[in-house]
DONUVEX-843050 format. One record per residue (C-alpha): residue in three letters; residue number from 1; x, y, z. Coordinates in steps of 0.5 Angstrom, whole numbers. Layout:
REM DONUVEX-843050
ATOM  residuo  num   east  north     up
ATOM      ALA  NUM      X      Y      Z
...
//
This chain:
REM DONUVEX-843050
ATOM  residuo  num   east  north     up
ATOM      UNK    1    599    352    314
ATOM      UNK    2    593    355    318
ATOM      UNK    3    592    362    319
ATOM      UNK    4    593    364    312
ATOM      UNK    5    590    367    307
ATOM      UNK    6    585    362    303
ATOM      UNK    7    585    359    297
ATOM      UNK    8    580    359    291
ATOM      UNK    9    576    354    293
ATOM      UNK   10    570    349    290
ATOM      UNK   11    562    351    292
ATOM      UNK   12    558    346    295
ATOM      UNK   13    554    343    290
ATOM      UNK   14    548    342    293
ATOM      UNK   15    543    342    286
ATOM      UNK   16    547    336    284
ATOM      UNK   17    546    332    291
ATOM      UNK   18    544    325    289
ATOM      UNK   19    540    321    294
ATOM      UNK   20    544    319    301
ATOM      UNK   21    542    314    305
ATOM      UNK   22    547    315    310
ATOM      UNK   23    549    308    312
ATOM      UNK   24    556    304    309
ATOM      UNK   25    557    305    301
ATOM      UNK   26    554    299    299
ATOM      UNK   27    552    297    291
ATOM      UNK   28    546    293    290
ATOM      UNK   29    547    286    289
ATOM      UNK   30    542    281    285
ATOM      UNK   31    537    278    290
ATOM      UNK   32    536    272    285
ATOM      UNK   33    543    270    287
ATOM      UNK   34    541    267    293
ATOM      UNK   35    533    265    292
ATOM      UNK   36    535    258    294
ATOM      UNK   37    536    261    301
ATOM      UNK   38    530    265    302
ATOM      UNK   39    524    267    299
ATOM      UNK   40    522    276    298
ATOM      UNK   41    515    278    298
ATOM      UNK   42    513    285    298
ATOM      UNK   43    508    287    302
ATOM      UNK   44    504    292    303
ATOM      UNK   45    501    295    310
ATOM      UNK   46    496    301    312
ATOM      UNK   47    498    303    319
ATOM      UNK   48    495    308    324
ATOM      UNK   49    500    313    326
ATOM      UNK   50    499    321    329
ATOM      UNK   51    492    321    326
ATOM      UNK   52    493    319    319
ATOM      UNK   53    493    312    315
ATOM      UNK   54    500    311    312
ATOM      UNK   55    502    306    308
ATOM      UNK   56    508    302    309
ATOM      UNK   57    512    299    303
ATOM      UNK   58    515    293    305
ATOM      UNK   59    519    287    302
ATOM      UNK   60    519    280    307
ATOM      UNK   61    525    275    307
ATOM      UNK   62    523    268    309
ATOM      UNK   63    529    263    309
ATOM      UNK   64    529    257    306
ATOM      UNK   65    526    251    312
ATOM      UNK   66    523    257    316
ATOM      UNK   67    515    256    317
ATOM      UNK   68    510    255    323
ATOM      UNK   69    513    249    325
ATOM      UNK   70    520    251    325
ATOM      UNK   71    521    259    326
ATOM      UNK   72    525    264    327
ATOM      UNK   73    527    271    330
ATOM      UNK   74    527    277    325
ATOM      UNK   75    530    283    324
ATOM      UNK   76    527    289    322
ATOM      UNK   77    530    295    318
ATOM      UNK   78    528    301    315
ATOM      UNK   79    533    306    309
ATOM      UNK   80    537    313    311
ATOM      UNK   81    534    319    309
ATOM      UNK   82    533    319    303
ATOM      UNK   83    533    312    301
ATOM      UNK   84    528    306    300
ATOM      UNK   85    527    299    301
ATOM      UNK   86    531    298    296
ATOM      UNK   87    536    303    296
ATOM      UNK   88    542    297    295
ATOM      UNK   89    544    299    302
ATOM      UNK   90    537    296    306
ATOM      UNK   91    535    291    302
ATOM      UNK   92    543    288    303
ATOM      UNK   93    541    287    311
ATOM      UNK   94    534    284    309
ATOM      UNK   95    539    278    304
ATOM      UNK   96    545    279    310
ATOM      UNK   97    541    276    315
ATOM      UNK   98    537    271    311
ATOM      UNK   99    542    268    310
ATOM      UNK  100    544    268    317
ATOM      UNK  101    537    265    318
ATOM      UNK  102    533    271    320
ATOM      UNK  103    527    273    318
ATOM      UNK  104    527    280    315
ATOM      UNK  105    522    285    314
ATOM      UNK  106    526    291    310
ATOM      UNK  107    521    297    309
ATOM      UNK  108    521    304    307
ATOM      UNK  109    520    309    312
ATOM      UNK  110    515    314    312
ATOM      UNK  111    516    319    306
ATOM      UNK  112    521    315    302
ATOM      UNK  113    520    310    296
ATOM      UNK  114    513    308    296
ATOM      UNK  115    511    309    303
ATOM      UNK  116    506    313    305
ATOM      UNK  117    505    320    310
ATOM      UNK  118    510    326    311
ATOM      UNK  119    518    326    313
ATOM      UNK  120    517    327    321
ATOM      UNK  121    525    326    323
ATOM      UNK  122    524    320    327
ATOM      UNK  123    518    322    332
ATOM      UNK  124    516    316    336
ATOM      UNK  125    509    318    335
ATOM      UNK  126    509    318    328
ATOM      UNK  127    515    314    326
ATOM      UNK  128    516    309    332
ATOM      UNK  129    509    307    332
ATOM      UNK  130    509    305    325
ATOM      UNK  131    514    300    326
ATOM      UNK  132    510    298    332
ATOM      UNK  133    504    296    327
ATOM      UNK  134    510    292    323
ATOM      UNK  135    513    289    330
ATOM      UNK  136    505    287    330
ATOM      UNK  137    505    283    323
ATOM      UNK  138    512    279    325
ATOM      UNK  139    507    278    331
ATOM      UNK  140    502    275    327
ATOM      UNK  141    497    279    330
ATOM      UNK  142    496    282    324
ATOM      UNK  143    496    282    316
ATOM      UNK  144    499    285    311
ATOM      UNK  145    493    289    306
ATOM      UNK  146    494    283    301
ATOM      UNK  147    492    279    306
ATOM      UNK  148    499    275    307
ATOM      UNK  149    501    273    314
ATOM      UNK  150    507    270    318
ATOM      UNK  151    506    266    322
ATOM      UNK  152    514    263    322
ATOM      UNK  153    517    268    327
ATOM      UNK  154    519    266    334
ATOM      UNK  155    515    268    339
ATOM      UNK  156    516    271    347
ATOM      UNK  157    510    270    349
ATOM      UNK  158    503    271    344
ATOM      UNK  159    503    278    340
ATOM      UNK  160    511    278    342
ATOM      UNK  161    514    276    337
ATOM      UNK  162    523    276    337
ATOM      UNK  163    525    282    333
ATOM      UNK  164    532    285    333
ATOM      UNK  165    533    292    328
ATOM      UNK  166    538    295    325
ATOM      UNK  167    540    300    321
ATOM      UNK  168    544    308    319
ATOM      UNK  169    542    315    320
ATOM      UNK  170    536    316    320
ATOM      UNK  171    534    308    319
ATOM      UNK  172    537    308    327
ATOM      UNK  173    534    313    330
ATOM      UNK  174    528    310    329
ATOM      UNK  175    530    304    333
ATOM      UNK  176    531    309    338
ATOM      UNK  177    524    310    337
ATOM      UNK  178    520    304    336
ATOM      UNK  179    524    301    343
ATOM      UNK  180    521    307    346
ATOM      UNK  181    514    306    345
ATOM      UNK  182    513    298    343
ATOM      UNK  183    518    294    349
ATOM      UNK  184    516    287    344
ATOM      UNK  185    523    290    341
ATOM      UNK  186    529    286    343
ATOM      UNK  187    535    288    341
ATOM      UNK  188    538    295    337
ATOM      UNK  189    544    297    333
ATOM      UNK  190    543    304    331
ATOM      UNK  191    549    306    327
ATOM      UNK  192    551    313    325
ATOM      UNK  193    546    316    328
ATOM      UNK  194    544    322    333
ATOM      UNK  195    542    324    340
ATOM      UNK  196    539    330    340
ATOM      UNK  197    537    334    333
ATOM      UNK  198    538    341    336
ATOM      UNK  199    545    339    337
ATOM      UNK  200    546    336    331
ATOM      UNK  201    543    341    327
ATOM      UNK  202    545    348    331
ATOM      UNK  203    550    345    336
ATOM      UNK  204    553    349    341
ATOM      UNK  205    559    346    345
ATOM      UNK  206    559    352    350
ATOM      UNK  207    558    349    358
ATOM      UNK  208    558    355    364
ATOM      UNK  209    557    361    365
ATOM      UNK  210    549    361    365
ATOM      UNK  211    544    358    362
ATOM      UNK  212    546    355    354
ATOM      UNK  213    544    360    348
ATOM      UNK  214    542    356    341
ATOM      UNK  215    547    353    338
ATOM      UNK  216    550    355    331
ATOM      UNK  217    547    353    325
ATOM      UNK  218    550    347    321
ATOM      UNK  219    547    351    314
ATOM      UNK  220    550    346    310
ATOM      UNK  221    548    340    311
ATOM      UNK  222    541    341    314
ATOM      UNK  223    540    345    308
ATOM      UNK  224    542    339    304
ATOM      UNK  225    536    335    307
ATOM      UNK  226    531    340    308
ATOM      UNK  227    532    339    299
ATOM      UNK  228    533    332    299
ATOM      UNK  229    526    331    303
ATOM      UNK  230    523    337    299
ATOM      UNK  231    524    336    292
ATOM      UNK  232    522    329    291
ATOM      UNK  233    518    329    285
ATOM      UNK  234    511    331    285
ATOM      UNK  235    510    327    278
ATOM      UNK  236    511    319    280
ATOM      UNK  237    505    316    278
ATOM      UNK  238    501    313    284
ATOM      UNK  239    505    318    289
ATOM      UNK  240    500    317    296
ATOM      UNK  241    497    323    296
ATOM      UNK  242    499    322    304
ATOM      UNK  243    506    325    302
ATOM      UNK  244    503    332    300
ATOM      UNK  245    504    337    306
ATOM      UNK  246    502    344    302
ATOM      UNK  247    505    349    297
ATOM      UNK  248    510    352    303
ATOM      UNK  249    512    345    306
ATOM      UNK  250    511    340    301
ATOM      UNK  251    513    333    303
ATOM      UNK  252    515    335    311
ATOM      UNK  253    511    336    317
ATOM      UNK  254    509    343    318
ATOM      UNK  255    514    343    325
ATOM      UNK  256    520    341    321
ATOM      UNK  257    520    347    315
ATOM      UNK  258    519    351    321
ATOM      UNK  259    525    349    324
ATOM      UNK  260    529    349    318
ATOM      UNK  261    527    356    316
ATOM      UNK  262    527    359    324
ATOM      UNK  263    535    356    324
ATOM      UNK  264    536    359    317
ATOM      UNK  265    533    365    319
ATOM      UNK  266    540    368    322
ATOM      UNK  267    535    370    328
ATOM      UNK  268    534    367    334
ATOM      UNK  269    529    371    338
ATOM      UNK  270    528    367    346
ATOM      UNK  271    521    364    346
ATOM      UNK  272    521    363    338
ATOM      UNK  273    527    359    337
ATOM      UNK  274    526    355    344
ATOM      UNK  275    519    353    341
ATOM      UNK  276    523    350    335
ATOM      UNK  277    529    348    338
ATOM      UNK  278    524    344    344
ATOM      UNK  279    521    341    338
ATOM      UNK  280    528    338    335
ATOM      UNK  281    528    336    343
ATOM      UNK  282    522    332    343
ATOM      UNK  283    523    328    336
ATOM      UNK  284    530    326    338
ATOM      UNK  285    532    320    343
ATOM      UNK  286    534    325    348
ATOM      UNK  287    527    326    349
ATOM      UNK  288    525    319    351
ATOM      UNK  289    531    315    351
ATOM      UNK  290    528    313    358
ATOM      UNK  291    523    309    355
ATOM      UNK  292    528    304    351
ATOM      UNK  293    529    299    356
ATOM      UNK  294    532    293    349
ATOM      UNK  295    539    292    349
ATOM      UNK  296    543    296    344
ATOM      UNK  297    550    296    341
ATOM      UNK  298    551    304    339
ATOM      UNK  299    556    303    333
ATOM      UNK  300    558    310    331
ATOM      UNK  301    562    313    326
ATOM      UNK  302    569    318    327
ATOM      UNK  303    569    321    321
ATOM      UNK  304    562    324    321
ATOM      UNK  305    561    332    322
ATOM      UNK  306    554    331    321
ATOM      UNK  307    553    326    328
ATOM      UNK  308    559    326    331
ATOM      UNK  309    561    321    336
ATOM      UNK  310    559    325    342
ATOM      UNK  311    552    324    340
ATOM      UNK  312    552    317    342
ATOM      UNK  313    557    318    348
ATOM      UNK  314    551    323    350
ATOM      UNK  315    546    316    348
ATOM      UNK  316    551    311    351
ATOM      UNK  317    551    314    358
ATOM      UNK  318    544    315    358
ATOM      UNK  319    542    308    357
ATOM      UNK  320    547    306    362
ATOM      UNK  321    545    310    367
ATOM      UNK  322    537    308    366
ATOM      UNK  323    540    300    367
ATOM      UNK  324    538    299    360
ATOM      UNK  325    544    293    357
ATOM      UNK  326    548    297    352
ATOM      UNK  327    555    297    349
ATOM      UNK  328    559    302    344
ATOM      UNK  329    563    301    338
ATOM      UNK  330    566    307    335
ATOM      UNK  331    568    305    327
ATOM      UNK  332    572    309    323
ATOM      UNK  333    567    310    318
ATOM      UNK  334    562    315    318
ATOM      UNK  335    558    321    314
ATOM      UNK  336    563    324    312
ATOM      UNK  337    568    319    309
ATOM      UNK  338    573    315    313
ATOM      UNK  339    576    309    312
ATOM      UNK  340    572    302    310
ATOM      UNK  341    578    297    308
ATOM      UNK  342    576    292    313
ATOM      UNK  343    570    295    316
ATOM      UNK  344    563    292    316
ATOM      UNK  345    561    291    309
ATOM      UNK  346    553    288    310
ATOM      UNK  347    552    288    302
ATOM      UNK  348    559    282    302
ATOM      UNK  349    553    278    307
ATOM      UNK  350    559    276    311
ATOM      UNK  351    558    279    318
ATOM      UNK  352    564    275    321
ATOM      UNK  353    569    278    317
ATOM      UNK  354    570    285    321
ATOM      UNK  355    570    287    327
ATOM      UNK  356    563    290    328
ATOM      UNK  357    560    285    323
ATOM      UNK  358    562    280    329
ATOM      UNK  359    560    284    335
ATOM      UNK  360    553    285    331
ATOM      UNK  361    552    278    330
ATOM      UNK  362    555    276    336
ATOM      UNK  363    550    281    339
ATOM      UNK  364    542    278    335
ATOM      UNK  365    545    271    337
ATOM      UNK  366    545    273    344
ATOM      UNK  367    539    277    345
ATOM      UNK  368    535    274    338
ATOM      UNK  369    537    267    338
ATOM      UNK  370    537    266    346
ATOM      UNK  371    543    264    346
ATOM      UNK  372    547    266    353
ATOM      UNK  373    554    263    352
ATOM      UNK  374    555    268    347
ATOM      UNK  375    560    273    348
ATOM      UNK  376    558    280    346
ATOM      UNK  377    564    284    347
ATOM      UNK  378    567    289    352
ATOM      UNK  379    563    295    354
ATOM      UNK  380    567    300    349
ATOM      UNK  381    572    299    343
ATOM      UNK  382    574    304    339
ATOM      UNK  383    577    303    331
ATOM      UNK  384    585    305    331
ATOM      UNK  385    587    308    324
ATOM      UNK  386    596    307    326
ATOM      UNK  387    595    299    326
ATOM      UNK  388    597    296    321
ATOM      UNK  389    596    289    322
ATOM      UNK  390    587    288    321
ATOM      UNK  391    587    284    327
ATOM      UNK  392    589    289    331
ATOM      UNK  393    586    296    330
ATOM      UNK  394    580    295    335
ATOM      UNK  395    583    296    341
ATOM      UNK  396    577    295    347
ATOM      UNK  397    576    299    354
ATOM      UNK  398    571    297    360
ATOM      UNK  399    570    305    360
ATOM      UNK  400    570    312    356
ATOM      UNK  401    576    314    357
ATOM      UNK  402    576    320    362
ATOM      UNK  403    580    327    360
ATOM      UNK  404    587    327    364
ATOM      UNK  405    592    330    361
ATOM      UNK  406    592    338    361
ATOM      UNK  407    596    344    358
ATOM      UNK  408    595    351    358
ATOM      UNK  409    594    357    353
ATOM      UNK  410    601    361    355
ATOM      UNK  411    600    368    352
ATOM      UNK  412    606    368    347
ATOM      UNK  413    601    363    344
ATOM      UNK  414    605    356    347
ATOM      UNK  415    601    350    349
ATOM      UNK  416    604    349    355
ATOM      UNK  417    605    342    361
ATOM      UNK  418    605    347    367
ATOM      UNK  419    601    352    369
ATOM      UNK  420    608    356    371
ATOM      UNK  421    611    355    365
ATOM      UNK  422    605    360    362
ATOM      UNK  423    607    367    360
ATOM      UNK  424    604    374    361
ATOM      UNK  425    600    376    355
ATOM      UNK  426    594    378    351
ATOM      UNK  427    593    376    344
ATOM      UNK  428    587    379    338
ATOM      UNK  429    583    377    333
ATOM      UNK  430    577    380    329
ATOM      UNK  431    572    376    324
ATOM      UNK  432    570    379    318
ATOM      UNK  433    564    379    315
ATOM      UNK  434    564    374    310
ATOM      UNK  435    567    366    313
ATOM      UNK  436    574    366    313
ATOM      UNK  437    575    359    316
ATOM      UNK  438    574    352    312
ATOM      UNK  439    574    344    315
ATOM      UNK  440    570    342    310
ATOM      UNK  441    564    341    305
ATOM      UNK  442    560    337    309
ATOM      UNK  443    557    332    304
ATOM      UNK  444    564    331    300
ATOM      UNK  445    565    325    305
ATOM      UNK  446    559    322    301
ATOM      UNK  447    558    325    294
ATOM      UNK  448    566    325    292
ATOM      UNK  449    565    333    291
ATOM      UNK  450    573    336    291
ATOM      UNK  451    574    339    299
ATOM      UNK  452    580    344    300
ATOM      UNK  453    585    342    305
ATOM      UNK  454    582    345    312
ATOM      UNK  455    585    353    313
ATOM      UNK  456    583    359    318
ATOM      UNK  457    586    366    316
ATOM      UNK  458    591    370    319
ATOM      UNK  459    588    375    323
ATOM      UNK  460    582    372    325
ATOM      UNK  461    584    366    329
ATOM      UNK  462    588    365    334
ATOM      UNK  463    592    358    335
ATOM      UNK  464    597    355    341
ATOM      UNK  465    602    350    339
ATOM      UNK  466    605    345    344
ATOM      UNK  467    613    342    344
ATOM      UNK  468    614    336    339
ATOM      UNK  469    611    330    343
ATOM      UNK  470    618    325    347
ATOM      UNK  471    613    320    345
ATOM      UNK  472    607    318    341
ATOM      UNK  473    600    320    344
ATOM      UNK  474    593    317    343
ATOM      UNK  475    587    321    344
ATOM      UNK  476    581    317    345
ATOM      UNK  477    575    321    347
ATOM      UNK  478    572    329    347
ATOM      UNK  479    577    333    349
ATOM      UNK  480    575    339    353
ATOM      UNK  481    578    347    353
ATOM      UNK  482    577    351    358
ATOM      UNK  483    578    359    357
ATOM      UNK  484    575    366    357
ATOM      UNK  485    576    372    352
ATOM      UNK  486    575    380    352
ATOM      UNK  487    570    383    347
ATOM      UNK  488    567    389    348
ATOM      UNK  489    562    390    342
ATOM      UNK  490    559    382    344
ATOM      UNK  491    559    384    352
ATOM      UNK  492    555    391    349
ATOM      UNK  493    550    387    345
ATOM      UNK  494    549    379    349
ATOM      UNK  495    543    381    353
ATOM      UNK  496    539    384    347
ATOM      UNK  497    534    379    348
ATOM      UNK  498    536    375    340
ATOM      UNK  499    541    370    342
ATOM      UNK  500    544    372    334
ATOM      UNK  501    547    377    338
ATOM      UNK  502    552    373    343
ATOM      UNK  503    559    372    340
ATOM      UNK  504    561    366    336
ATOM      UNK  505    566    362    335
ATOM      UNK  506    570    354    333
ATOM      UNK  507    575    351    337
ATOM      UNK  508    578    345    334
ATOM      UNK  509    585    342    335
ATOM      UNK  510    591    340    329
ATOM      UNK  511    596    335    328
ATOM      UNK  512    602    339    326
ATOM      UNK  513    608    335    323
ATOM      UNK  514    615    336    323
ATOM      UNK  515    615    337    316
ATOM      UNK  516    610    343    317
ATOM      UNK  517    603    338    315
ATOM      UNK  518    598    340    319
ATOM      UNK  519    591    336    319
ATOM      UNK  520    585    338    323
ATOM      UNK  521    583    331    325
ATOM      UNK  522    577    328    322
ATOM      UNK  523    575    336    320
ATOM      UNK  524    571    336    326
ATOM      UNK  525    570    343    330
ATOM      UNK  526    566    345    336
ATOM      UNK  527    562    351    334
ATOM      UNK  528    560    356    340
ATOM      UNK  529    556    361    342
ATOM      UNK  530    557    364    348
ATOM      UNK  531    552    366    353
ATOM      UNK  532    556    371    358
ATOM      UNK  533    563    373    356
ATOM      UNK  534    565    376    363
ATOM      UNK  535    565    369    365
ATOM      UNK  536    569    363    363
ATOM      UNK  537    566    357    359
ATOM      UNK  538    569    350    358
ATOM      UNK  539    568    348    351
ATOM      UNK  540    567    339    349
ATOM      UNK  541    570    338    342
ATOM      UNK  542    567    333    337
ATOM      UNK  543    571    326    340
ATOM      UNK  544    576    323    336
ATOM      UNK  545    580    317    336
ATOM      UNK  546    588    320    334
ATOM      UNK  547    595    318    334
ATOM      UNK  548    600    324    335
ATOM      UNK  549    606    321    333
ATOM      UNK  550    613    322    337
ATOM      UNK  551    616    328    334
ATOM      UNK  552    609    332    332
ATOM      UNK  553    606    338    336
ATOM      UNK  554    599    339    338
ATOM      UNK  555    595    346    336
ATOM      UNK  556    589    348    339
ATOM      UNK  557    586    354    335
ATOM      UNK  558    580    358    336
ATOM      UNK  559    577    361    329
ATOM      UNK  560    572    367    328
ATOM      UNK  561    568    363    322
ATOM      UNK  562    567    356    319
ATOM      UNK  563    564    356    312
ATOM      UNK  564    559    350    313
ATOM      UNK  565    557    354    319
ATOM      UNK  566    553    361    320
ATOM      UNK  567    556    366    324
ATOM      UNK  568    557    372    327
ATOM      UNK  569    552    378    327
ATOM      UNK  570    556    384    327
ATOM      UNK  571    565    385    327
ATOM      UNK  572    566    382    334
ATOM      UNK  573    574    382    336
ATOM      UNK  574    576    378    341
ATOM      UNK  575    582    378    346
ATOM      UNK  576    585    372    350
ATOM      UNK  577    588    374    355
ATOM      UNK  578    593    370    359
ATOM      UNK  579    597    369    365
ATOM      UNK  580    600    364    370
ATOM      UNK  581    594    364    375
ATOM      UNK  582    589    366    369
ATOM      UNK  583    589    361    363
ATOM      UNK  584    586    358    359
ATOM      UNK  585    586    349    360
ATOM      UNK  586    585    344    354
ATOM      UNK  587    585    337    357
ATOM      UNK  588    586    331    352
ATOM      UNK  589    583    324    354
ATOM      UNK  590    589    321    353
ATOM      UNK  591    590    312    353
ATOM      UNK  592    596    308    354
ATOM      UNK  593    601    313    359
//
C-alpha cells in the first residue's frame, strides 16, 4: 500500500558510514597468490596540477615477460571515493588485467590514501591533468620520484604510450576527465558514474515552461560525501600537508564546500546558486565531453539513486553525437544495490565469466591490443532481472528505445489508453511541513543499513492506477509525464527571486500486483521544481529496466515530499486537474510489442 500513514522508521545512520569506494563489492585478495604472473611495485609521483605539487601514490603491475623487447598495453585505474589503491576494489583491476597480460598503474586519487593535493570532484584541471602526468610515465617520458621507469609499455607513437583506463564512481569520471585534456588516451570504461553533478546532487527532472530553476537537493546522500571526504584523519602520521584546505574547508577545495553548503542552505537566491551550480557544470563531463575523442564503453548501473541511468544516456548521446566511438551496458548493479549474481566480478580476475566482463575484455583487445577482428558488441544492452537462464538476461538493441506507448491521467484517478476514455474531474494534495514520502535511505545499498518499504501518505500525493496488463509489458528507458497542476500559494510566490520558493514536487512509477504488493521500481523518483505553474512541464523519470507482468497494473504517482530529499518552502496545496481535451500523459518506452 502507498498513500497511507508511515511507519516508524530507522535514521539514516550517517556517523556510522564506512569508507565507500562505489564500484562492485569486492574483498580484497592476496597479491602474493599470483607473484609468478606479475610483479607490484609501488611507485611514488609528484605532478604539477592547478598550480600546486601533488603527490601521487601508485602501485605498478608489470607482467611476467613484458619488457622493453616485449611490451605491453596498459590500463590505468584510480579508487572511488573514498578509497585508495589499495581498497580491495582497485588494486583487483591492477591483478585483473596483469593476468590479462596488461601493464597496470593503479593509483590513489588526489586527496585519498597517501596521494597528495585536495578532493577537486574530478576537475580535468586538476584531476585529469594529474593523470596525464601518470599517462607520461607508462610513455616513458618520465620517472617516478625514485627514479623507477617503464620502458615496457607499447607505444603509438614517441610519448604515446597505448593506455586504456577503467574504473567506478568517482574513479570513472576521471577518465572522462583525463580523455579530455590528454588524447594520448585510448579507450575508457567508466562505470557508474555521472554526467553533470548539478543533476546528480540537486536534479531537477522539469523541462518547459520557461527556463529550468535549481533542482531539488539530494541532502542524504551528498550530505554522506561531503563527511567521508572531510572527516579524515587529521592524525595519520605523514599526512601531506597539500590535503589540508582550512578550518572551514579541511580536505575540499574551497568551490566544492560551498556548493555543499549553498545546496544545503534551503536558499537559492538567482546569481548565487547559478555561481555554484555553474561550478558543478564546469567539473563535471557535460562541461567537456566535447574534448573526449577515445572510445568509451559507459557501463551503468540500474540500481542507483545516486547516477541513475539517465546520466550516462545524457553522456552516451553526447559522444554519439560528437562522432566519438561509444557504446552503453546498462548492468543491474549499481550504488544502491542490485543484483551482482553473475554479474561482473573483477576481484574473481575472470572477465570472461560475465556479460559486461566479456564486453570490457572484448573492448581493450580492440582498441588496446589492435586487435580489429574483435567484435565489440551492440551499440546498447540492457540487463533483465525476469530471466532466469544466465545466458540470456542481457537482451541487445542498436538504439535507445524511444517513449511510444501513452495513458493519460483520467480525473477519477484511472490510468487510461485513450484520451477519450479520461473522465472529468479534479483532484488535491497538500504537503506538510515535515516529509511524508520515503523511497529509500540512500546509502543502505551499500552499507546493509535497514530500509523500510517505500510509502507516501494519504493526503499528500495523489496516484493513477491503470487495468491489469492483457500481457507482460517491459519498460526499458525513461518514461516521460506530461502534466499541469493548480497552486495558488506557489503561483503567489515563483517569482519571489529565491528558486526555494517555487513549488516541488516527485514523480515516480509503482508496480502494483495482484495480490496488492506494490513496488517502486529501484526506489527511483524524479524530483521537480517547477518554474511556472501556469504552464504545463513534462517530467523524465530516472530510466529503469522493468517487467509488468500480465495481470499487474501501473500507478504513477506525484508526492509533495520524499525524505532523502529537501522540500517544499512553505504549505503549497496542489490540484490536478483533468479532463478529455486537458490531461496530463505518461509515455512508457516499452520493447517487444
Amino acid at each position: 500500500m502507498f498513500c497511507r500513514v508511515p511507519a516508524i522508521r530507522a535514521a539514516l545512520a550517517l556517523a556510522l558510514t564506512p569508507l565507500l569506494t562505489l564500484t562492485a563489492p569486492l574483498a580484497r585478495a592476496d597479491r602474493a597468490a599470483a607473484t609468478d604472473q606479475y610483479t607490484v611495485t609501488a611507485v611514488r609521483f609528484t605532478v604539477r596540477a592547478a598550480g600546486r605539487d601533488c603527490a601521487v601514490d601508485a602501485d605498478l603491475y608489470r607482467p611476467a615477460g613484458v619488457d622493453r623487447a616485449h611490451p605491453a598495453p596498459a590500463v590505468l585505474a584510480t579508487n572511488g571515493f573514498g578509497g585508495s589503491k589499495s581498497d580491495g576494489s582497485t588494486d583487483a583491476i591492477g591483478r585483473t588485467f596483469a593476468r590479462r597480460g596488461y601493464v597496470g598503474l593503479v593509483y590513489s586519487g588526489l586527496g585519498f590514501g597517501k596521494s597528495g593535493c585536495l578532493i577537486s570532484l574530478d576537475d580535468p584541471a586538476v584531476d585529469g591533468k594529474a593523470a596525464s602526468g601518470l599517462v607520461d610515465f607508462l610513455a616513458g617520458t618520465r620517472a617516478a620520484d625514485d627514479g623507477t621507469r617503464a620502458d615496457f609499455v607499447t607505444l603509438d607513437a614517441k610519448g604515446d604510450p597505448r593506455v586504456g583506463m577503467i574504473g567506478g564512481s568517482y574513479g570513472g569520471a576521471v577518465q572522462l576527465a583525463t580523455a579530455a585534456v590528454d588524447h594520448r588516451v585510448d579507450a575508457l570504461v567508466p562505470m557508474v558514474t555521472w554526467h553533470d553533478l548539478a543533476y546528480s546532487l540537486d536534479p531537477n527532472n522539469a523541462a518547459g515552461g520557461g527556463s529550468v530553476p535549481p533542482g531539488v537537493f539530494k541532502w542524504q546522500w551528498t550530505n554522506a560525501f561531503y563527511l567521508m571526504g572531510e572527516t579524515q584523519p587529521l592524525t595519520v602520521p605523514g599526512l601531506d600537508p597539500t590535503r589540508i584546505n582550512s578550518l572551514a574547508c579541511v580536505h575540499f577545495v574551497s568551490k566544492a564546500c560551498a556548493l555543499i553548503r549553498a545546496l544545503n542552505s534551503g536558499s537559492h537566491p538567482a546569481k548565487a546558486t547559478a555561481d555554484v551550480l555553474g561550478y558543478a557544470h564546469s567539473v563535471s563531463p557535460v562541461s567537456y565531453l566535447n574534448r573526449v575523442e577515445a572510445p568509451t564503453l559507459l557501463v551503468q548501473g540500474q540500481a542507483d539513486s545516486l547516477f541513475n541511468l539517465d546520466e550516462a544516456t545524457a553522456t552516451y548521446r553526447t559522444l554519439k553525437a560528437r562522432g566519438t566511438t561509444t557504446k552503453m551496458i546498462w548492468q543491474s548493479w549499481g550504488h544502491s544495490g542490485g543484483s551482482t549474481a553473475g554479474e561482473l566480478n573483477l576481484n574473481q580476475g575472470d572477465l570472461e565469466s560475465s556479460y559486461v566482463g566479456r564486453r570490457i575484455a572484448a573492448w581493450f583487445d580492440r582498441y588496446l591490443r589492435g586487435r580489429k577482428d574483435v567484435d565489440t558488441g551492440p551499440a546498447f544492452a540492457y540487463y533483465r532481472d525476469w530471466i532466469t537462464d544466465p545466458a540470456g538476461t542481457y537482451a541487445t538493441a542498436d538504439q535507445l528505445p524511444a517513449p511510444d506507448e501513452k495513458l493519460y491521467l483520467s480525473g477519477d484517478g484511472k490510468l487510461v489508453d485513450d484520451r477519450a476514455k479520461a473522465a472529468r474531474g479534479s483532484r488535491t494534495y497538500v504537503n506538510r511541513p515535515a516529509p511524508t514520502s520515503h523511497s529509500e535511505n540512500s546509502l543502505s545499498g551499500m552499507t546493509g543499513l535497514p530500509d523500510p518499504a517505500p510509502y507516501d501518505t494519504r493526503g499528500t500525493c495523489l496516484g493513477w492506477t491503470g487495468a491489469p496488463l492483457t500481457r507482460a509489458t517491459d519498460v526499458v528507458g525513461a518514461p516521460r509525464a506530461t502534466l499541469e497542476v493548480v497552486s495558488p500559494a506557489a503561483r503567489r510566490v515563483q517569482n519571489s527571486g529565491d528558486a526555494a520558493d517555487n513549488l516541488v514536487l516527485f514523480a515516480k512509477l509503482y508496480d502494483l500486483a495482484p495480490d496488492g504488493t506494490t513496488t517502486l521500481v529501484h526506489r527511483l523518483v524524479a524530483p521537480v521544481r517547477i518554474p511556472d505553474v501556469t504552464k504545463s512541464f513534462t517530467v523524465t523519470l530516472p530510466g529503469i529496466v522493468h517487467r509488468f507482468a500480465k495481470g499487474h497494473r501501473l500507478r504513477f504517482v506525484i508526492a509533495a515530499s520524499d525524505d532523502a530529499y529537501t522540500g517544499n518552502r512553505g504549505i503549497k496545496p496542489v490540484t490536478v486537474v483533468s479532463s478529455p481535451k486537458d490531461t496530463g500523459v505518461l509515455e512508457l518506452p516499452v520493447v517487444g510489442g
